[in-house]
N, C-alpha and C positions, 0 to 999 in steps of 0.2 A: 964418623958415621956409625951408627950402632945398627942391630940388624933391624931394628923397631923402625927404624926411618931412612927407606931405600933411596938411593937417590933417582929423581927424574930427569929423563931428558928430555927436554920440551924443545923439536925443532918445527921451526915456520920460513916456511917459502915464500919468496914473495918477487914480484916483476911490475914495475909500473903500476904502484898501487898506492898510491901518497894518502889517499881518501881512509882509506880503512887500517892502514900498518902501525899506527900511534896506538888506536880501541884496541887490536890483537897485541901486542906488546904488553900494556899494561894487566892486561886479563892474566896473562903468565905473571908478569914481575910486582905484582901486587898479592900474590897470594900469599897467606899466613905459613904457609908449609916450608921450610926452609931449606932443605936439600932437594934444588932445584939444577940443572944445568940447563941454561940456553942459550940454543945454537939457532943463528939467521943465514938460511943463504938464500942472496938475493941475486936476481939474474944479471947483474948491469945494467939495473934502473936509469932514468934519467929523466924523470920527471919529479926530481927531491925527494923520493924515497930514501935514498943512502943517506940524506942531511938525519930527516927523521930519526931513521935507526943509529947514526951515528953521537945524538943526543942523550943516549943509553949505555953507548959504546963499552961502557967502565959494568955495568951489570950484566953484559953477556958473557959467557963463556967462550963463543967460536962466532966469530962473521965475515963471512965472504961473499965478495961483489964480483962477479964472474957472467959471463954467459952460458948456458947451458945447454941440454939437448930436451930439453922438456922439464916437466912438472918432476917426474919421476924418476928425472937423471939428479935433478934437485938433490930428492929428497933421499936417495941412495948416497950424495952428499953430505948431506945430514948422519945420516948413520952411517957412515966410515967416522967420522970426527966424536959420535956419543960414545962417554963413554959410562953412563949410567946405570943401574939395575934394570930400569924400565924406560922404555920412549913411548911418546904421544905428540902425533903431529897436530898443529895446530896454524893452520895456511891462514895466511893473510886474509882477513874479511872475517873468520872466526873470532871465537872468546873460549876460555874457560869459563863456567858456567857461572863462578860466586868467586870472593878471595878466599874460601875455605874449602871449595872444592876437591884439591888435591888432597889436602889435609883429611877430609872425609869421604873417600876412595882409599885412602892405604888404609882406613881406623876399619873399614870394611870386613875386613879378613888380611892373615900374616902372609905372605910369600908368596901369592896365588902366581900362574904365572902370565893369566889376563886378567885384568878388573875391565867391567864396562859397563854404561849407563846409558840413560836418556838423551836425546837432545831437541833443542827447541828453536824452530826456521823462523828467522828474521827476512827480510826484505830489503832492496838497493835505500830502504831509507829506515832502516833498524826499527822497523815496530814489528811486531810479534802476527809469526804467523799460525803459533799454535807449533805443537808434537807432532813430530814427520808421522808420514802416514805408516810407515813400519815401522811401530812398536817394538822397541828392545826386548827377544823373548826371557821368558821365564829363566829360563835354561836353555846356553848358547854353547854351540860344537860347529866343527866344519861341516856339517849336512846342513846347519840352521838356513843361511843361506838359499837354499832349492827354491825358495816361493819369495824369494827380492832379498835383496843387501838390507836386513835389518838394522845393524848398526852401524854408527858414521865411522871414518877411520879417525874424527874427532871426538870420537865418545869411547875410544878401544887404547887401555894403557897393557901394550905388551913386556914381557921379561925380554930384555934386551940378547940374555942366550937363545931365545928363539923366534928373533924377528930376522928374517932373511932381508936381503936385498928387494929392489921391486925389478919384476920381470919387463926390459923396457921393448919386448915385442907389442906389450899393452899401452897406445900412447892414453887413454883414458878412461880406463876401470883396473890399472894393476892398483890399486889396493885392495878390490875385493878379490884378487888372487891372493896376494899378499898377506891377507886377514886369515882365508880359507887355511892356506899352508901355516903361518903360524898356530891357527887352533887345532889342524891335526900333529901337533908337536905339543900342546901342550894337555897337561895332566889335572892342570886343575883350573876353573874357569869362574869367574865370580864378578855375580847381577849386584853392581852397588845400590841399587832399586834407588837412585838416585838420578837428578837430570845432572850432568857432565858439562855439555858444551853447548854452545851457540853456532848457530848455522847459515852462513848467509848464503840463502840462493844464487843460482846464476854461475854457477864454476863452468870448468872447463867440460866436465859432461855434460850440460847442462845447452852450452854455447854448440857443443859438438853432438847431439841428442841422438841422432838414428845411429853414427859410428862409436856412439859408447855405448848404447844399447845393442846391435851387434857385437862388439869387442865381450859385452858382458855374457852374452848366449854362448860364445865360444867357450868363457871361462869354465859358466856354469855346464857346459857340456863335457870338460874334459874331467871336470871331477864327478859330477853326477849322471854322467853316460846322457847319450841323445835322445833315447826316448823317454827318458823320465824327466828331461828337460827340456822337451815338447808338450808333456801331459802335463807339467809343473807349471807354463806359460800361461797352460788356459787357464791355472785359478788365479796367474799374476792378474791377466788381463780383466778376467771375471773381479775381482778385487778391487781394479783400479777403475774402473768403471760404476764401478756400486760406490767408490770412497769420491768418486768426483760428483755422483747425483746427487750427493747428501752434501758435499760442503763445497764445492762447483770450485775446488782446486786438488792438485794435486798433492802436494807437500811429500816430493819425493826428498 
């Protein structure tokens, strides 16, 4: 490995998901980029999942078929076993974006210690739902965040020295604590101005809506204090209410 071509570690979660785990697999192992590591941990599927993944078996790096204690006990799984320059989760139901993808996220800029990009929401039957409605900004820090979770944790490739654990008090928003504490750790931060990944609706915040939207108030209040994460809500809500007159969905 030379310093021009860090290695990736691309880990995906996944539990009873036979439907979508072959599309996400290939999205990773078809890219042009070649210093790849991937890692699957699956929950102790039993609906052919493990068959699936097991038909690859010889291209992954790490797979383990376990039971778990969540999504995020997972993926804490995942990162004890990388052991890459950079990781980027990519959960069952997602894609990496193109098979050049990766390859043009590192050509980006050298060493940064987050790259991150666009991503574009799919549907239970892959047709396109258009660009989430939060727009990757310009210029991304831990404050970015204050006004909704702008980017996916499928569109955010971290330096593996400073991607912590995920906090499993959060059963469904520790990644955007996760994101927050990685980017006040890092020094240099870099907009691929490029789309990244594919997004399938319907996760587990999604299934679980009002207690990850609290779960996420809490987050957003321990770092950016409670009243400014009061005053911050009215322009979520003002936002999300003008983005659903105009396109009569949400595309969170």
């Amino acid at each position: 490995m030379t310093a021009m071509m860090p290695t990736l570690s691309v880990i995906t979660i996944v539990y009873n998901n036979v439907k979508d785990i072959e599309r996400t697999m290939l999205s990773v192992l078809n890219q042009t980029y070649a210093n790849i590591e991937y890692i699957i941990i699956d929950g102790a599927s039993t609906d052919g999942t493990k068959d699936i993944i097991y038909n690859y078996k010889s291209k992954l790096a790490q797979f383990i078929s376990e039971p778990d204690k969540g999504i995020y006990d997972a993926m804490n799984k995942g990162l004890s076993l990388a052991t890459g320059d950079y990781v980027l989760f990519m959960n069952s139901g997602d894609e990496i974006y193109a098979p050049e993808t990766v390859a043009d996220v590192f050509e980006t800029a050298s060493s940064a210690d987050i790259y991150y990009g666009e991503t574009e929401m799919f549907d239970e039957q892959w047709e396109s739902l258009g660009q989430r409605r939060h727009c990757a900004p310009e210029h991304f820090n831990w404050k970015s965040f204050r006004y909704g979770m702008n980017i996916s944790h499928q569109a955010i490739y971290v330096k593996r020295s400073i991607a912590g654990k995920f906090d499993l008090q959060y059963k469904y928003s520790a990644d955007i604590d996760w994101i927050i504490r990685a980017a006040k750790s890092a020094s240099s931060i870099v907009n691929t101005h490029i789309y990244v990944a594919k997004y399938l609706v319907g996760g587990i915040s999604k299934k679980k809506h009002m207690a990850s939207l609290k779960e996420r108030f809490r987050i957003f209040t321990k770092y950016y204090g409670l009243v400014p994460n009061l005053i911050n809500h009215i322009f979520i809500a003002a936002n999300l209410a003008q983005y659903y007159m105009r396109h009569r969905k949400t595309n969170d």
